[in-house]
C-alpha positions as CSV (number, residue, x, y, z in Angstrom):
1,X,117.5,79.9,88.3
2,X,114.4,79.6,85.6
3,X,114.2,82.2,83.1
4,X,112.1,84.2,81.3
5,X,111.5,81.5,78.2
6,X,110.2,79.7,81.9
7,X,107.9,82.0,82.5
8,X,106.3,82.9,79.4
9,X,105.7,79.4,79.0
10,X,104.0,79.1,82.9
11,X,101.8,82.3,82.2
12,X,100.4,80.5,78.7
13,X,99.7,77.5,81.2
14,X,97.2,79.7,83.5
15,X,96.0,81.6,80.4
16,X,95.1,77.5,79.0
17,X,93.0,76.2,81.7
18,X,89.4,76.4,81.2
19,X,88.0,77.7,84.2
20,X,90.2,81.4,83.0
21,X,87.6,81.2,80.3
22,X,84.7,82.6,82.8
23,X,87.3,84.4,85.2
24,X,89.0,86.0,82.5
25,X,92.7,87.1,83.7
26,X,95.9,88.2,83.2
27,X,99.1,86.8,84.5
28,X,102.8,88.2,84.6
29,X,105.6,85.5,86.0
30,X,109.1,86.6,87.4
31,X,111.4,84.9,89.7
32,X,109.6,83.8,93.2
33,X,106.8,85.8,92.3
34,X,103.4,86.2,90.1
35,X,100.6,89.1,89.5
36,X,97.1,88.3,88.5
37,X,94.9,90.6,87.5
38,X,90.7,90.0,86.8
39,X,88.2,92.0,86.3
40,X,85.6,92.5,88.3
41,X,82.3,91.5,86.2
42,X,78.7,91.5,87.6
43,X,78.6,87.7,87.6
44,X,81.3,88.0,90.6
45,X,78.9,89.9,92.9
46,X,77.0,88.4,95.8
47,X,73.9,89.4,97.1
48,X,75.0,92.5,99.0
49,X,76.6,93.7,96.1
50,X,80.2,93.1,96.9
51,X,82.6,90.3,94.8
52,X,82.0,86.6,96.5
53,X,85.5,85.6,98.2
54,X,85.8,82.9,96.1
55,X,87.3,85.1,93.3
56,X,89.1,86.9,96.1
57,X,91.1,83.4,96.8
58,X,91.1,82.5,93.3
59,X,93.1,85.5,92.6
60,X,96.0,85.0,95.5
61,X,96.1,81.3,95.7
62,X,96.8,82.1,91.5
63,X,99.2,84.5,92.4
64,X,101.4,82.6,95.2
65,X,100.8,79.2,93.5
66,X,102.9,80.6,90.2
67,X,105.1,82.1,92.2
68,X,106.0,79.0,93.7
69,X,106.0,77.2,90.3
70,X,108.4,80.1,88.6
71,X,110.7,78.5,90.8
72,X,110.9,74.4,88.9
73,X,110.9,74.2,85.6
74,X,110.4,70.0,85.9
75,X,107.0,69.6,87.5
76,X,103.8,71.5,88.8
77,X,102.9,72.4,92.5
78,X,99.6,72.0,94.2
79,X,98.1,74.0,97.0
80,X,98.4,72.0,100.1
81,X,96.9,74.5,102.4
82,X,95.9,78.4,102.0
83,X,94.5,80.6,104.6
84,X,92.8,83.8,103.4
85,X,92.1,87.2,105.2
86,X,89.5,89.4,103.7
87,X,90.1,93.1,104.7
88,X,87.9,95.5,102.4
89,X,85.0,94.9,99.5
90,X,85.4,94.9,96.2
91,X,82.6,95.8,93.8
92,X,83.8,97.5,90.9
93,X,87.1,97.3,89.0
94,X,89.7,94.8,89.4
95,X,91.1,92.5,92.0
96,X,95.7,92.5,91.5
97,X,96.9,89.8,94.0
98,X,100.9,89.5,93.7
99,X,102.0,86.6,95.2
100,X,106.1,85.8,96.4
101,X,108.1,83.2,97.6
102,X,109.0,83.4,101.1
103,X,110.7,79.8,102.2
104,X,111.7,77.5,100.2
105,X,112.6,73.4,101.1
106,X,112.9,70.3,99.1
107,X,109.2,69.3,99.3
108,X,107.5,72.4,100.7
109,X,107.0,76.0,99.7
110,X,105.6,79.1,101.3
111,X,104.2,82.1,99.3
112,X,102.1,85.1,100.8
113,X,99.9,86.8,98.5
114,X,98.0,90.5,98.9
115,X,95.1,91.6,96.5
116,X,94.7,95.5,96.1
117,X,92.1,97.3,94.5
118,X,91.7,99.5,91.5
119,X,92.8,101.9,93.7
120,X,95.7,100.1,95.0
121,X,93.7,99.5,98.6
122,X,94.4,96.2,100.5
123,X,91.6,94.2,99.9
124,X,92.5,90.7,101.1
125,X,95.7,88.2,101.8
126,X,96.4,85.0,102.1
127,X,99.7,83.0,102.4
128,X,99.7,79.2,101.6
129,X,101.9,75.9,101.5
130,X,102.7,74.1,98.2
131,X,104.9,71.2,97.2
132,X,106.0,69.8,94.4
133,X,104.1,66.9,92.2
134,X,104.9,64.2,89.7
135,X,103.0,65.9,87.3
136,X,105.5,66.9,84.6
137,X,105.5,70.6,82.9
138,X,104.9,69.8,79.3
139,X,103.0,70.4,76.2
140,X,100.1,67.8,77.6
141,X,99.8,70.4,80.7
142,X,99.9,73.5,78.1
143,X,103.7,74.3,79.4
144,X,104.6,75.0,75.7
């Protein structure tokens, strides 16, 4: 089973890619699951005033994707398929999507993800398929 050396290096990975620049988040990786945290900014909101869902699925495809990926310490996953719920809006605060593992194979990967508010109310959930690539985890990825 990966470790926590694993883990710290998977959560300076996310923290890496360039689109977290705008999104601005915060990750924490343990075994078969991840949390992501962002902070609801102004730029998020639609026209009715409410964060646009594509932050909403940013957040738990985030979440269940590393939790998958705590899982193999050789190569990265991709999202294969990810279907999203929305249940309640979100206008101020933060979105917190925690994403876990929940079947496991040799090429595919299930992970279910639920994004609370501020206040810890369900605001969406999504549950997705992932499987493995041939794309390695090193220092060229920002795995380091």
């Amino acid at each position: 089973m990966p470790g926590e050396e694993h883990f710290r290096k998977l959560e300076r990975l996310y923290l890496k890619a360039p689109t977290n620049l705008y999104y601005r988040p915060s990750i924490a990786v343990g075994p078969g699951r991840a949390e992501i945290r962002i902070p609801v900014r102004p730029e998020f909101l639609h026209a009715a005033g409410a964060v646009h869902g594509s932050v909403y699925f940013k957040a738990l495809d985030d979440a269940a994707f590393f939790a998958v990926n705590s899982l193999l310490e050789d190569v990265l996953v991709l999202t294969a398929s990810f279907t999203l719920y929305f249940t309640r809006p979100v206008a101020e605060g933060e979105i917190r999507a925690t994403g876990t593992v929940v079947h496991q194979a040799i090429r595919v990967y299930v992970a279910e993800a639920r994004a609370t508010d501020g206040e810890g109310r369900l605001v969406a959930a999504g549950s997705g398929t992932f499987m493995p690539t041939r794309i390695g985890l090193t220092p060229a990825v920002g795995y380091e």
